[in-house]
N, C-alpha and C positions, 0 to 999 in steps of 0.2 A: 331697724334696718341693718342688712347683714354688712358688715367691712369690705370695703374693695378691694379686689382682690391689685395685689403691688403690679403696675409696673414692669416690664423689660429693662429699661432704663434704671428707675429706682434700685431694682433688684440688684443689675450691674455695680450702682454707686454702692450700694448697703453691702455689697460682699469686699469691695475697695479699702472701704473705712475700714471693714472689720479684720479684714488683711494685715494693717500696719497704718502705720505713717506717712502719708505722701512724698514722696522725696520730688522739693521744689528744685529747679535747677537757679542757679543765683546766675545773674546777667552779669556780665561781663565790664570792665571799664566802657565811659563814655568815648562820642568819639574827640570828646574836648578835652576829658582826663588823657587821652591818649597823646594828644595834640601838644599839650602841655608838657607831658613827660619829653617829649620829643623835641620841644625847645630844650627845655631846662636840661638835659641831655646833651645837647650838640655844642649847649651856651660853655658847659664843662669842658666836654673833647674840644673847643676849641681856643677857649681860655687856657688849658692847660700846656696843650701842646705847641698852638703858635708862641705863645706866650715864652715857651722853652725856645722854640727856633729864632725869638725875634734876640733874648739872652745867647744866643748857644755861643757868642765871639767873646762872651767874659768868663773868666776863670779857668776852669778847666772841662769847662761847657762842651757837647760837643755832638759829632751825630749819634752817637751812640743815647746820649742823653734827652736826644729832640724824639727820639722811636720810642724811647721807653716812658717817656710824657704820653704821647697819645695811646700807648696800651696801656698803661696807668689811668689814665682818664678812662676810656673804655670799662678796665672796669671797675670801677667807681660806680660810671654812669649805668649799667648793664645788671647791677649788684640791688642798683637802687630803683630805677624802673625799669627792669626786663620784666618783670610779670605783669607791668599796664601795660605798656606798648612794642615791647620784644625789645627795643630800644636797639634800635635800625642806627639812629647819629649819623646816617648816609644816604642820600635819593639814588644811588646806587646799590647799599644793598636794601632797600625798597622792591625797587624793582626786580633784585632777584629772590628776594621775596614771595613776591607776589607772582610771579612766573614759575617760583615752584610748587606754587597751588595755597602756600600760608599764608595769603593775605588778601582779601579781598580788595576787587579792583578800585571801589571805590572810596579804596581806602589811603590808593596810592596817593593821589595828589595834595590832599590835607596833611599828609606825613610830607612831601618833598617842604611844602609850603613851610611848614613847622620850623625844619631843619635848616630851611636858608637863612629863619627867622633868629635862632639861636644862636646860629654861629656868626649872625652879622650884626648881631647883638655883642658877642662875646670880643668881636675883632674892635669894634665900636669903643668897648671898653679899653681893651689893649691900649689901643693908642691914646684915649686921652687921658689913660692912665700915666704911659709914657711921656707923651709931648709936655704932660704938667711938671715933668722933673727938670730942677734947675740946668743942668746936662743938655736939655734939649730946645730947641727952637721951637714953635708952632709950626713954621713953616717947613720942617725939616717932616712930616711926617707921611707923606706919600712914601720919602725915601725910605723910612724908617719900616715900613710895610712893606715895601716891595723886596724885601731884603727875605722876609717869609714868603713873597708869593710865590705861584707856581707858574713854571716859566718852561719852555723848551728853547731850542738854539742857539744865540746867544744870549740870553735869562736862563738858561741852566746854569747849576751851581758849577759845574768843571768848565764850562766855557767865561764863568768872569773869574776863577780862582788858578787855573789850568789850561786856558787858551783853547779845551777841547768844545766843539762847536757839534751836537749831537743835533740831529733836527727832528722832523714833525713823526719821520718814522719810527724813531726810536723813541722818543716818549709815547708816540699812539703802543708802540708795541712794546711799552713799560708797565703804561698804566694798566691796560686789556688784561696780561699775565697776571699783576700785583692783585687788583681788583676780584680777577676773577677765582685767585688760590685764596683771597680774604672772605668772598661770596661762600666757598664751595665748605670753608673750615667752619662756618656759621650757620649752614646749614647740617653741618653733619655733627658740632658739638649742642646741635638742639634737635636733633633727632630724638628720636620715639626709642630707638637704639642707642643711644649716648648716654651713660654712665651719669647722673644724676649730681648735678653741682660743677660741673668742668666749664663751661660753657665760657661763662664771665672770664677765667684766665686764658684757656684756650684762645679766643679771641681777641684779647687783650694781647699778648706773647705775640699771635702773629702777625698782628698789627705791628707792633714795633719792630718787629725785624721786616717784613715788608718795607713800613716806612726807612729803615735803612737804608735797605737795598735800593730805593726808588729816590733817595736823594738827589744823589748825584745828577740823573740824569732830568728830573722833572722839581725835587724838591718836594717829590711825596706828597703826592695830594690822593689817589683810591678815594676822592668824596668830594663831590662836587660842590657842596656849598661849605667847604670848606674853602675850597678854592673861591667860591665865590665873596667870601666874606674878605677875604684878603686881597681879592683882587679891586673890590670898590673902593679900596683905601691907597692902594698903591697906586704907580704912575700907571699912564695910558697903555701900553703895554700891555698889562696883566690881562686886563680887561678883551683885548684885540686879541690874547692868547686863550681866551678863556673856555671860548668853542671846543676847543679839545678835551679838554679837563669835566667836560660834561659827555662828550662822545665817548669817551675810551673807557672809562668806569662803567658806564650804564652799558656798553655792550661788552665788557668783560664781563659785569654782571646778571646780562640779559643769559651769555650764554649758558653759564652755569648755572643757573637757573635752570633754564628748559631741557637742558642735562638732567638734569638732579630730579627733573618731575617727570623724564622717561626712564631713568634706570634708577632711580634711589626705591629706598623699603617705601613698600606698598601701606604700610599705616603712616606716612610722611605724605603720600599722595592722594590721600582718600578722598580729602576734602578738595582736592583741583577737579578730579574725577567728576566729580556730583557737579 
């Protein structure tokens, strides 16, 4: 009996093979490897940096030293999982993230989740890291928190150091500015056009001068579950303050965002596109 004649199909496959190599494409982190990076991430930025603001009244401690804690953390943290999970350490820049097309949406909330988780892990530690040393009381540690939390009017740092009493406008329109030049520089040192290895300092550097700048008036928070982790430990206050401290980053970073996905390079938007 005569051979069959191949196939369309076969024939396809048989000239594949003969081609080369198949090039598999390898799958990307989990969304639980991711999930993880983004605790153990945020557990750092905020271990290091509260950790510096809760110290900053001994020695010669000071703001300058509290801003360069948290870009120091940054990158650290950014060094070490920025290729699982971008390493966001902020539900603010999450969201502007994901609003400029790099992140899928439902990727948003398991990342916020993560992040609250880390950093109220990291604050958790703090204190009873603190409260265990001979120097301190147990019950002295609301105070000892609220000391880093983030505060506007009179819980700004120049209104209990300097009498100046800044209110809800002026932190909303601290944090929106701060936030959103931290969004805009995080998008643009991981651009598709950004010079290869910048990124982790870039973003680090303007963290800490951001947080500078945003001391005085709010105590530097640009991340929300930063804030939040400090606030659950401090007095009642933080907590009654807190609403802002989630408003003003995520729409600082809302907007730059949807900026950035109508006027940035068109290989940074391809994927919001589709």
């Amino acid at each position: 009996m005569a051979d069959e004649s191949p196939t369309p199909a076969n024939t396809e496959l048989s000239e594949d093979m003969a081609s080369g190599p198949v090039a598999i494409e390898a799958a990307g982190p989990s969304l639980l490897a991711r999930m993880t990076a983004e605790v153990v991430g945020t557990f750092i930025l905020v271990l290091l940096g509260v950790g510096a603001a809760l110290l900053s009244g001994t020695g010669n401690n000071g703001t300058l030293t509290v801003g360069l804690a948290f870009g120091v953390a940054v990158i650290i943290a950014a060094i070490a999982f920025g290729g699982v999970s971008g390493a966001h350490l902020n539900p603010a820049v999450t969201v502007g993230v994901w609003l400029s097309g790099r992140l899928p949406g439902r990727d948003v909330a398991p990342y916020i989740v993560a992040q609250v988780i880390g950093g109220t892990a990291a604050a958790a530690s703090l204190l009873l890291g603190i409260t265990s040393l001979s120097a301190f009381d147990n019950t002295q540690g609301r105070t000892i928190m609220s000391a880093a939390a983030i505060g506007y009017g009179d819980h700004a740092p120049l209104a209990t150091s300097q009498g100046l009493n800044f209110g809800v406008g002026v932190a909303l329109f601290a944090e929106v500015i701060a936030t959103g030049l931290l969004v805009l520089v995080i998008l643009s040192a991981t651009s598709a056009r950004a010079p290869k290895g910048i990124a982790p300092f870039a973003i680090g550097l303007s963290l800490a001068l951001l947080v500078v700048w945003t001391i005085p008036f709010t105590n530097g928070a640009l991340n929300p579950a930063r804030a939040t982790a400090t606030a659950l430990f401090a007095d009642t206050w933080a907590l009654q303050q807190l609403w802002l401290f989630w408003l003003a980053p995520v729409l600082g970073a809302a907007i730059v965002g949807l900026l950035y996905r109508a006027f940035g390079p068109a290989e940074d938007t391809a994927s919001a596109d589709a």
